[in-house]
Every structure is written in C-alpha cells, then in structure tokens.
C-alpha positions in Angstrom: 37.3 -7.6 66.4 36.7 -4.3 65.0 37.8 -5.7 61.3 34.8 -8.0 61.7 32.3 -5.5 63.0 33.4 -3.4 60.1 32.8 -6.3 57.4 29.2 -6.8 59.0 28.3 -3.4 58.3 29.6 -3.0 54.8 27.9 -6.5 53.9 24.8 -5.1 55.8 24.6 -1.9 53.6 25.3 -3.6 50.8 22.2 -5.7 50.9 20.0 -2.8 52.2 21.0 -0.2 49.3 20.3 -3.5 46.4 17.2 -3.7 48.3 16.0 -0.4 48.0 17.6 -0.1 44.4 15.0 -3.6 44.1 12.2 -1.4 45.6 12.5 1.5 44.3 12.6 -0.4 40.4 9.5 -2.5 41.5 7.5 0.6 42.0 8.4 2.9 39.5 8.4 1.0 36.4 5.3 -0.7 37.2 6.4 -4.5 37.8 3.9 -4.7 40.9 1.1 -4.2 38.4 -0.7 -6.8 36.2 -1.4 -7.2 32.5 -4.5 -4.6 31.7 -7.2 -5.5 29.0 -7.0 -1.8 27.0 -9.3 -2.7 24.2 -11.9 -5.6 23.6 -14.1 -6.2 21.1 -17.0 -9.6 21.0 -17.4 -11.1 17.8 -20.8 -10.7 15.6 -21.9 -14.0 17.1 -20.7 -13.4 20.2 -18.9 -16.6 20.5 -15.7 -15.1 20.8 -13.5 -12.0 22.0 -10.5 -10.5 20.7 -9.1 -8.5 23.2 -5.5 -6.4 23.4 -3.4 -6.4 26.7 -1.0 -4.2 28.0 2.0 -5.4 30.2 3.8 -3.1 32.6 7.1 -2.1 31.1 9.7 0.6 31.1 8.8 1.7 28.0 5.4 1.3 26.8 3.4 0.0 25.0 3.8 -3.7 25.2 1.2 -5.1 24.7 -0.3 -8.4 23.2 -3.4 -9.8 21.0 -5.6 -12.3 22.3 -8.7 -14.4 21.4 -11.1 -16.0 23.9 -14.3 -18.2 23.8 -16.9 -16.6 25.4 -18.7 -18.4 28.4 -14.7 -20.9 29.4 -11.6 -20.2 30.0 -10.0 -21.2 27.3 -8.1 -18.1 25.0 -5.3 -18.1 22.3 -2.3 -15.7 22.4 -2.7 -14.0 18.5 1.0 -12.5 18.4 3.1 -10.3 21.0 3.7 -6.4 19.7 7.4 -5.4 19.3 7.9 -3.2 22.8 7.6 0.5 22.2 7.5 -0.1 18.8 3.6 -0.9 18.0 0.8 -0.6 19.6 -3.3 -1.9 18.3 -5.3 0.9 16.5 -8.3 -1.1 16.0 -10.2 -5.1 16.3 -12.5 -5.5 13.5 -14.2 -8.8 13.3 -16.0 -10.5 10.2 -19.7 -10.8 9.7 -19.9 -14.6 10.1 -17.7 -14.3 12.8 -15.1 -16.8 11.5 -12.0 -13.9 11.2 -10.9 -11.2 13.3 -8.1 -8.3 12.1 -6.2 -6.6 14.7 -4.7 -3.3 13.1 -1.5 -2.1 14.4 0.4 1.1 13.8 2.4 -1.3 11.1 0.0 -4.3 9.9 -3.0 -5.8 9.7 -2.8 -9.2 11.6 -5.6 -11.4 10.2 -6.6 -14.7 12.0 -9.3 -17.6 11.4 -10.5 -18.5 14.7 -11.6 -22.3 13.5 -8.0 -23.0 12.6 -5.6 -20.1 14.0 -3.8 -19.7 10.4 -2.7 -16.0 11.0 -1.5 -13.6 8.0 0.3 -10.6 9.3 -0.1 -7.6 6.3 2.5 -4.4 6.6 1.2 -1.3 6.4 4.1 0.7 6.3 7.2 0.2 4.3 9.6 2.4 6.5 12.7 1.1 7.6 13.7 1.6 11.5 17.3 2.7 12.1 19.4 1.8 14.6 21.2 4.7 16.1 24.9 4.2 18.6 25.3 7.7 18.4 21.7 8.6 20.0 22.7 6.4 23.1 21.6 3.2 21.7 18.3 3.8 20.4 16.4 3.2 16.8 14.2 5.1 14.9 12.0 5.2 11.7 11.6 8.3 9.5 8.2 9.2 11.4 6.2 8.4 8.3 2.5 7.8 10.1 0.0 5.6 8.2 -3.5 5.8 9.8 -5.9 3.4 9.1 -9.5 5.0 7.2 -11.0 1.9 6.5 -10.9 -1.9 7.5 -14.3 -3.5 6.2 -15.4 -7.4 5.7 -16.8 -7.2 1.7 -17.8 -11.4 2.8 -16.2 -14.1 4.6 -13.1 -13.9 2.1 -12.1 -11.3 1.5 -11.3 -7.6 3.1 -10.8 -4.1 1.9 -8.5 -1.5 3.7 -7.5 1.9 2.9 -4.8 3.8 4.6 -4.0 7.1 4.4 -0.6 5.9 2.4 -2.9 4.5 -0.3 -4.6 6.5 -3.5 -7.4 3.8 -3.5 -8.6 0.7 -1.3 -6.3 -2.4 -1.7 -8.2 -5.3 -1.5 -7.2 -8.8 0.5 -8.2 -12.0 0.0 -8.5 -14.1 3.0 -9.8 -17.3 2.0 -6.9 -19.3 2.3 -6.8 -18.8 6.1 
C-alpha cells in the first residue's frame, strides 16, 4: 500500500513541475502573445498595404512581410525573415502603385502586386559563420550596410544607394 501511495505522488509531481516548466515558458518567451503589425505603409493609390509583422519568439526579431488589399480580407505573405537574423528597415512603394520594396538589414525584396513575381536583391556580401565553440551560435563579421536611398525613377526601374556603395546602383524591375 505505501509503494502505491508513493508512485501516486512521484507521478503527481512529475506532472505538476512539466506544468509549471509549460507555464513558466508560455509566459516568458511570449507564446501567449499574437503576431504585432510593427510597420505599415498604404500604397500611392491606396489600394493596397504592405505591412511587416512580428511573431513572439525567443529570440527576436521574427518577423514577416505582407501585402493586403485595402477595403477585404484578402492579403499575400511576401517572404518570412530568417529569425534573429533580419529584421525590415524600410517599405517603399512605387508611384503607380504597381511595386512595393521591403528593405531588410540584407536585401531589397521587390514584388509586383498584379502578379506576385518577387526579386529578392542582397545588400550585403558578408558571410555568417557558424560557431560550436561559442555554444552553438553563428555570426557575421558585423559589417552594417544602411540603406541612404531607395527611390522609384518610373514604374521600371529603381535606384538604391547604401552606405557600402561609392555611387547609386540602379535596378531594373520591369521584368516582374
């Protein structure tokens, strides 16, 4: 009889301490939150929105790029941000309306909202390095590109300047 009282407890304690492990996770790292819109930005017509979410993780940012017609419920997922890697600097959107750039920390992610062709630019050339020794983490050489300039010249194409580049590169978008 004892035996079995004892079993009951251990099995007892055993659920109640994954419990409060389950808790205590829940809480902390923010899985009893929702997705938050950080940064929005309506197109020119104002027919459409790009908009940048951010999940609740362990390590932020995670976030995710999103398109949505104004005025339904209808949206597009654009392209889901490597985890505590990159995070959105900046929506720019073109005159006519027609394509939208998300700029990231590494590329310029270009999308025509009439068709959804995306072209995903790099900015930065830096390698990321994975490191056992550091318990398991990666890491780049720190090199930071920041974004001066992301303009529309007409629907096609696009000139950006980063602080990596002597003069403004220019990009042709007209096959999107």
């Amino acid at each position: 009889m004892k035996l079995k009282s004892n079993l009951t407890i251990v099995v007892i304690s055993c659920f109640l301490t994954a419990l409060v492990i389950f808790l205590v996770e829940y809480l902390i790292f923010g899985y009893h939150q929702k997705p938050e819109i950080i940064l929005s930005v309506n197109s020119a017509d104002g027919t459409y929105t790009a908009y940048v979410e951010e999940a609740p993780s362990i390590d932020p940012p995670n976030q995710s790029l999103f398109i949505a017609k104004n005025g339904t419920n209808e949206f597009r997922l654009v392209d889901d941000l490597p985890e505590d890697i990159d995070m959105i600097k900046e929506i720019s959107w073109s005159p006519d309306s027609r394509m939208v750039v998300f700029t990231t920390a590494w590329y310029l992610i270009i999308t025509n909202v009439e068709n959804f062709n995306t072209k995903k630019i790099s900015l930065n050339d830096d390698w990321w390095k994975w490191h056992k020794e550091i318990g398991g983490t990666f890491l780049s050489s720190n090199q930071t590109i920041e974004i001066e300039r992301v303009i529309f010249i007409n629907s096609d194409s696009l000139e950006v300047k980063t602080s990596n580049l002597s003069q403004s590169d220019f990009i042709c978008v007209a096959d999107l």
